[in-house]
C-alpha positions as CSV (number, residue, x, y, z in Angstrom):
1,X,-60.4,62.1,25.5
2,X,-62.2,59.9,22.8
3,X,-60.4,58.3,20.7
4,X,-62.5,59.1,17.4
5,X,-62.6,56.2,14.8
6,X,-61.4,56.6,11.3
7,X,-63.8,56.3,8.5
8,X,-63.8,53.4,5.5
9,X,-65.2,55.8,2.5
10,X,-66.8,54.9,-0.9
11,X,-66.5,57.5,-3.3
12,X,-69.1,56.9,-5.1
13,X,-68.7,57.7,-9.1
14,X,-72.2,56.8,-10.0
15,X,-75.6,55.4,-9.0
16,X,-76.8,51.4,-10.1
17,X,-79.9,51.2,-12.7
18,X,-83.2,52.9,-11.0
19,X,-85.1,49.7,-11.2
20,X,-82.4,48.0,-9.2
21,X,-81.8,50.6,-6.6
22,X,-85.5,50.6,-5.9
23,X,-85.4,46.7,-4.9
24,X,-82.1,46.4,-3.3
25,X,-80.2,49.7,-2.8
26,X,-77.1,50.8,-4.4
27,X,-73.4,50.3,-4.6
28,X,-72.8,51.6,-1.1
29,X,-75.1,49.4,0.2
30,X,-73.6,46.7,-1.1
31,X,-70.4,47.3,-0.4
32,X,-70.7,48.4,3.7
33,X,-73.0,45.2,3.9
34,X,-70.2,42.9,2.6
35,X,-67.8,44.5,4.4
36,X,-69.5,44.6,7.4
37,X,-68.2,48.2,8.3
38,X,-70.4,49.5,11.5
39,X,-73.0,52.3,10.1
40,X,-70.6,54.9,12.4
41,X,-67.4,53.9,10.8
42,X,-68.9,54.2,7.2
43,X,-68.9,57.2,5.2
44,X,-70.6,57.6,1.2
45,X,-69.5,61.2,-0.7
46,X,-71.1,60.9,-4.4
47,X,-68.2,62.8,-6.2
48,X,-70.1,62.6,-9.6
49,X,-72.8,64.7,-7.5
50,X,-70.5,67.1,-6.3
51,X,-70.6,66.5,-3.0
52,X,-67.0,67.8,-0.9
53,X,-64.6,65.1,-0.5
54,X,-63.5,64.2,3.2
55,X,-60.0,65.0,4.7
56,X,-57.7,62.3,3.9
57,X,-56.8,62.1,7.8
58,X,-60.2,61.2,9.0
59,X,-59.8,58.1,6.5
60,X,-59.1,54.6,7.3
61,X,-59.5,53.0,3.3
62,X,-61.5,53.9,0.5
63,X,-63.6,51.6,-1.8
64,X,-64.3,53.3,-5.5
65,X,-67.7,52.0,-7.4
66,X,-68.5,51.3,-10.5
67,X,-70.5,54.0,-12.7
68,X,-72.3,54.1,-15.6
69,X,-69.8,56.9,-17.0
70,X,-67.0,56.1,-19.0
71,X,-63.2,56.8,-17.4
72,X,-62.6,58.1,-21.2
73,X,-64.5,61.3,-20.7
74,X,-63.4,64.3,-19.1
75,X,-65.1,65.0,-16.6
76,X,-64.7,67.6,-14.2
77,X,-65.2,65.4,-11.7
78,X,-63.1,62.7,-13.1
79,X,-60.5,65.3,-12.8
80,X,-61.2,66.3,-9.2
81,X,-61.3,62.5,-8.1
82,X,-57.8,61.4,-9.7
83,X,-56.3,64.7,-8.0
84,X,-57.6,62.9,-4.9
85,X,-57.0,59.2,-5.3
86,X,-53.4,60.3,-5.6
87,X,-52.8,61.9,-2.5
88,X,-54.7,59.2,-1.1
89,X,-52.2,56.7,-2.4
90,X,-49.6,59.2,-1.5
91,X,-51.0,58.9,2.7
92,X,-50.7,54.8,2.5
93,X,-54.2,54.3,2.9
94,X,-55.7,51.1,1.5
95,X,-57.7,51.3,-1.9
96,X,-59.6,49.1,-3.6
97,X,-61.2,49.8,-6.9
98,X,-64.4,48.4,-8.9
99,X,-65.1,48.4,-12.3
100,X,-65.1,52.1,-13.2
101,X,-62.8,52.7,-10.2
102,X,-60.7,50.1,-11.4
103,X,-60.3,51.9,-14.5
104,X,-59.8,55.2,-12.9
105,X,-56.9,54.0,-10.3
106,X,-55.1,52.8,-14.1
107,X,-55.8,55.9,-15.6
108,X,-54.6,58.0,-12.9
109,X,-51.5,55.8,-12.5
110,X,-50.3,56.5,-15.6
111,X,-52.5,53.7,-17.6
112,X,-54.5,53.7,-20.3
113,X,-58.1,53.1,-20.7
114,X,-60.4,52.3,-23.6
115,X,-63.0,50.4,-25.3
116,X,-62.5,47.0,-25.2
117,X,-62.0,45.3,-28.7
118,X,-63.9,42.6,-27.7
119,X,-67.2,44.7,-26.6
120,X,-69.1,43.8,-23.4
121,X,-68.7,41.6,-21.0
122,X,-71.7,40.5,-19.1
123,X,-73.3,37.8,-16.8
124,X,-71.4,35.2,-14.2
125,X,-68.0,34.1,-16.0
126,X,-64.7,32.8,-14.7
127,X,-61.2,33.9,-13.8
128,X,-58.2,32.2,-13.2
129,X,-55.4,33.9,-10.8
130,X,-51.9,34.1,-12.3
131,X,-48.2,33.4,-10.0
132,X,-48.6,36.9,-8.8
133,X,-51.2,36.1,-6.9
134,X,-49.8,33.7,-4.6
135,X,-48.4,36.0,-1.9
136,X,-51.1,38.5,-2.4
137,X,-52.8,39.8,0.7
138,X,-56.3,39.4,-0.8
139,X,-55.9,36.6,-3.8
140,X,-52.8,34.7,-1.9
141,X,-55.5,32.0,-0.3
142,X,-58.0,31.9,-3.5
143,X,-58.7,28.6,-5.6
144,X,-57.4,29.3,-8.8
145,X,-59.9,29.7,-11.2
146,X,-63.0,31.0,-9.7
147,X,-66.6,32.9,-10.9
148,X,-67.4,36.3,-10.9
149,X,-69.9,39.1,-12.1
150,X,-68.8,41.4,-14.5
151,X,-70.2,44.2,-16.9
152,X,-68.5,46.4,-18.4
153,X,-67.7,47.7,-22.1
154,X,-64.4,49.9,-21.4
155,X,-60.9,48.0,-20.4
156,X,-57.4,48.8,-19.1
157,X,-55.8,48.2,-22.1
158,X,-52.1,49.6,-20.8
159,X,-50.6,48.9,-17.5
160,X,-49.4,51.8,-15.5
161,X,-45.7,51.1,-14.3
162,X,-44.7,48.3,-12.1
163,X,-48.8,47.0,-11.9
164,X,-49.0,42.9,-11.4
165,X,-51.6,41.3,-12.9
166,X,-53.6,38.8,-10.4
167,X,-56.6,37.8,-12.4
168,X,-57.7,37.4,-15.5
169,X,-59.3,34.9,-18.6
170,X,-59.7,34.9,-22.5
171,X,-61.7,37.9,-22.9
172,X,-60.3,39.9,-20.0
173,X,-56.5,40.3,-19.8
174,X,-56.8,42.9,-16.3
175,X,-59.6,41.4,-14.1
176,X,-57.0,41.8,-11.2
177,X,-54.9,44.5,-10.5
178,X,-52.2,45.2,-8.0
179,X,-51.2,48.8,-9.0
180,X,-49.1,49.4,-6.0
181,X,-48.7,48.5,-2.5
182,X,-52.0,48.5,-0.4
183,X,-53.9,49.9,-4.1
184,X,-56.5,47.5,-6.2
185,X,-58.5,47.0,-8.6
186,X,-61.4,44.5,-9.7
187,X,-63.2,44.7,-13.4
188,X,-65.5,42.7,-11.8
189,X,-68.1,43.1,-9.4
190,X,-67.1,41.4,-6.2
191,X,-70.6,43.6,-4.5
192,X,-73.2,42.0,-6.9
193,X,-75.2,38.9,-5.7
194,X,-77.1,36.7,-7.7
195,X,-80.1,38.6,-8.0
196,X,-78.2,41.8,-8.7
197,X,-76.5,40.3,-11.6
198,X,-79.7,39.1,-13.2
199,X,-80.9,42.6,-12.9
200,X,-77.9,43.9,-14.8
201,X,-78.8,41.2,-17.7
202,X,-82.4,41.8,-18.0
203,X,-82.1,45.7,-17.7
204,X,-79.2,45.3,-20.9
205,X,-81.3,42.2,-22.9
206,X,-82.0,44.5,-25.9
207,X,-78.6,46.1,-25.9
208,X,-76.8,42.4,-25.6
209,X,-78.7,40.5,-28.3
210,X,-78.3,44.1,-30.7
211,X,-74.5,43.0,-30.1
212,X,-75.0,39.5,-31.0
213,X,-74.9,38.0,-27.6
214,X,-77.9,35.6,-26.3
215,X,-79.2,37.1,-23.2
216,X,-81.3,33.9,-22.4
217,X,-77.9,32.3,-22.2
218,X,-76.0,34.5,-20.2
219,X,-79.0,35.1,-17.7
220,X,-79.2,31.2,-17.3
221,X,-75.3,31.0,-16.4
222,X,-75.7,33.0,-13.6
223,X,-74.5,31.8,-10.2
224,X,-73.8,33.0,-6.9
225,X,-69.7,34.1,-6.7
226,X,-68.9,33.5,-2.8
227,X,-65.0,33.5,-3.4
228,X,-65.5,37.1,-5.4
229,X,-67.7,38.3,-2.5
230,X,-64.9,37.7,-0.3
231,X,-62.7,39.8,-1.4
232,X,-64.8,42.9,0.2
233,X,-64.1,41.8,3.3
234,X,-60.7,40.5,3.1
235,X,-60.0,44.2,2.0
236,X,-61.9,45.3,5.4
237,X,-60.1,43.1,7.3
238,X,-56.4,44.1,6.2
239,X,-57.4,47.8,6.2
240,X,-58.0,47.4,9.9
241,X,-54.5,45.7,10.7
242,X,-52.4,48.2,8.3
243,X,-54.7,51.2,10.6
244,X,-53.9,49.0,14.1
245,X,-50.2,49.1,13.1
């Protein structure tokens, strides 16, 4: 008999900006490319769509995205996906959450999540990886301060219990979470190239320089984030030793 492989799943919480999907596809895409999951061994449900969520068992790891939705509203499917990121947790699997997601594995740990005090953070910037980090199965083998691309407006601005802190830098206190065991989370956008980020600046110029930022600026500071990149598939690679075990 066939020995039927087990699927790495994004549950998707939202879709990019139109203009950008157009040009280079969406966070899925993204993601399975830098992961470089086989198209067979990859599986996409958009939960804020409604779309039924896969059994648990047929699931090697699961990558949340980012959304344009706040974690702060309530949202039936909000509601629908924390009842299932728990029992995820609960079967062992490997998670991994960005931006939004990141915020939702807090909140559903027990967390908190609001608007950060600070406002929006946009553009390239830098982290800098704290002593937990140093025997962490993704960040353990990172250089210590390193760039990234981020936007976002909401934080984690409470800890759920026994969460480590493995990134972070003067506006961000939570870049890097290790909530539990084989569960994290990024604020930043470790799926975004170059190109990507710029589109995130240029579609968000107006709102930025409303807020008293200088778009010009932050589209100029852009660079490409290799080390961030990484991460994706240091994630694929240890889900597939934790499922060979």
């Amino acid at each position: 008999m066939a020995v039927t492989e087990k699927l790495t799943l994004v549950l998707k919480t939202g879709g990019t900006i139109p203009a950008i999907a157009k040009e280079w596809g969406d966070f899925e895409d993204w993601i399975f490319d830098a992961m470089s999951v086989p198209e067979a061994q990859s599986l996409c449900i958009s939960v804020f769509e409604g779309e039924p969520l896969p059994d648990i068992a047929s699931l090697s790891s699961i990558v949340i995205t980012g959304s344009p939705a706040m974690v702060t509203q309530d949202l039936q499917w909000i509601r629908q996906s924390q009842e299932y990121i728990l029992e995820v947790i609960e079967a062992g699997l490997p998670v991994l959450g960005i931006c939004f997601g990141h915020q939702l594995l807090a909140h559903t740990l027990g967390g908190k999540v609001d608007w950060h005090p600070g406002g929006r953070e946009i553009g390239t910037t830098n982290v800098s990886l704290t002593r937990h980090a140093e025997d962490d199965e993704l960040f353990g083998d990172l250089v210590n301060n390193f760039p990234v691309h981020t936007t976002h407006m909401q934080t984690v601005t409470n800890l759920p219990a026994g969460t480590r802190v493995l990134a972070n830098n003067q506006f961000e206190a939570h870049h890097a979470l290790r909530f539990r065991e084989r569960v994290w989370g990024v604020q930043f956008h470790p799926e975004f190239d170059a190109s990507i980020m710029r589109g995130y600046i240029e579609a968000r110029s107006e709102q930025i320089e409303a807020e008293g930022l200088n778009a010009k600026e932050i589209l100029s500071a852009v660079e490409s984030t290799p080390q961030a990149a990484g991460l994706l598939k240091k994630f694929a690679e240890y889900s597939r030793l934790i499922n060979d075990d």
